[in-house]
C-alpha positions in Angstrom: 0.9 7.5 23.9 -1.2 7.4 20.7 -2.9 3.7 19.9 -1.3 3.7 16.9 2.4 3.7 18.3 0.9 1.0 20.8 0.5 -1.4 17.9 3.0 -0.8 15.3 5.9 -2.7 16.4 3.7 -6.0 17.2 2.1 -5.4 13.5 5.3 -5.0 12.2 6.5 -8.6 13.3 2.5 -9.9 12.3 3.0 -8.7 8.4 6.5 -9.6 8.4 6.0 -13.1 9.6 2.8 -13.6 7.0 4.1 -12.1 4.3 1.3 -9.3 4.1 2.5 -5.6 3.1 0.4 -2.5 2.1 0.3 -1.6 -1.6 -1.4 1.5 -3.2 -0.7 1.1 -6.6 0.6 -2.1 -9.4 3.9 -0.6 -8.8 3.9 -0.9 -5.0 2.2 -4.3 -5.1 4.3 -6.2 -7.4 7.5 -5.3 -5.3 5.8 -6.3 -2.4 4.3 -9.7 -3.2 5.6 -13.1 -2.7 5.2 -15.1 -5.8 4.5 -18.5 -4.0 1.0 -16.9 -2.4 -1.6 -15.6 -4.1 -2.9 -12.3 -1.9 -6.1 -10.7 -1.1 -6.8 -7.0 0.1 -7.4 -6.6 4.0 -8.6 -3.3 2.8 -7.0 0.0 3.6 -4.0 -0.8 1.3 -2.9 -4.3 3.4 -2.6 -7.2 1.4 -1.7 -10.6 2.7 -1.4 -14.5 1.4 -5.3 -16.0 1.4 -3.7 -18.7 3.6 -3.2 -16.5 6.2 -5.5 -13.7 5.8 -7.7 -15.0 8.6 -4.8 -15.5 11.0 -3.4 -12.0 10.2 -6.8 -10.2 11.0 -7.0 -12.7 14.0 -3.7 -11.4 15.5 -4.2 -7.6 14.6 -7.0 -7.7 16.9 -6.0 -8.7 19.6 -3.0 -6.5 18.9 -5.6 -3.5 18.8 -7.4 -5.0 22.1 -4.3 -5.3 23.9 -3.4 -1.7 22.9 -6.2 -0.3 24.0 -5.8 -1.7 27.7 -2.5 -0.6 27.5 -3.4 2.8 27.0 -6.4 2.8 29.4 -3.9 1.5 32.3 -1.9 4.6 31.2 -3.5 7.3 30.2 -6.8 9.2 31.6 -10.1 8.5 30.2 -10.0 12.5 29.9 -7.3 12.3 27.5 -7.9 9.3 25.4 -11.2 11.1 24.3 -9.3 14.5 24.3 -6.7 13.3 22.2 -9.7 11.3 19.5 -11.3 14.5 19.6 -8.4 16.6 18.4 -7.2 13.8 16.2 -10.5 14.0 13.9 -11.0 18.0 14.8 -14.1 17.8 16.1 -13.7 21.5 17.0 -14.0 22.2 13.3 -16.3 20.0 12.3 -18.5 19.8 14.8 -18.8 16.2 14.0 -18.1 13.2 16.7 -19.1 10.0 14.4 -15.0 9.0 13.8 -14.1 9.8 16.8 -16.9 7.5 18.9 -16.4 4.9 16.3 -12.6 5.2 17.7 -13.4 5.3 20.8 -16.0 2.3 20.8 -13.6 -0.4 21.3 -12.8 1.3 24.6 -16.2 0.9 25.8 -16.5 4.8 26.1 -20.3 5.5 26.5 -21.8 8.4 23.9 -22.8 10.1 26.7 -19.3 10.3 28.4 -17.7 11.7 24.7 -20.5 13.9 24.6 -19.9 15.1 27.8 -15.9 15.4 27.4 -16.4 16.9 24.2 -18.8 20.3 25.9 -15.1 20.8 27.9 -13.1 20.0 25.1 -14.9 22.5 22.6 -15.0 25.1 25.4 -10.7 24.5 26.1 -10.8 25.4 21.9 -12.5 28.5 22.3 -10.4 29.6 25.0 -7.3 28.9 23.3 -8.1 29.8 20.1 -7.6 26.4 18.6 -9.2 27.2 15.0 
């Protein structure tokens, strides 16, 4: 199970309890806003009351952190990296730097993605993944 389905339900209940919503345009953000708070940007399109922007980024990481032992007590270290790998298509690119940033917060080493992604790239080629 991907990180992202891990966390979306608890986020959910985070930006609906604080108010916060994502807005990528005027348009978006005016129908999202509460008029009794004044917002700021989380970044990434999120936007949440100043009151509780601390608590909000608080609370989404531990969210994240929890996730993430979640998935390690589930999944395979061999398929966490896998999966980041294929996610940011390293086999194209040839370019790691999103996918070990990802994979950081699970305290994967560069030398153990490096090392999964020599099998990884060589699964590609068999399979024609291009």
């Amino acid at each position: 199970m991907s990180l992202q389905l891990l966390m979306e339900k608890h986020q959910s209940k985070v930006f609906k309890k604080y108010f916060a919503f994502f807005a990528y345009n005027n348009k978006q953000f005016e129908e999202g806003e509460n008029i009794n708070f004044k917002y700021v940007s989380l970044g990434s399109g999120l936007y949440a009351p100043k009151e509780f922007a601390i608590k909000i980024i608080v609370k989404l990481d531990n969210i994240c952190k929890n996730a993430i032992e979640k998935r390690k007590a589930t999944t395979s270290k061999k398929d966490i990296i896998w999966y980041e790998l294929a996610n940011y298509e390293t086999q194209l690119t040839g370019d790691l730097t999103d996918a070990m940033e990802t994979l950081e917060g699970y305290g994967y080493t560069e030398e153990e993605i490096k090392e999964e992604y020599k099998k990884y790239y060589d699964n590609c080629v068999e399979n024609n993944y291009f």
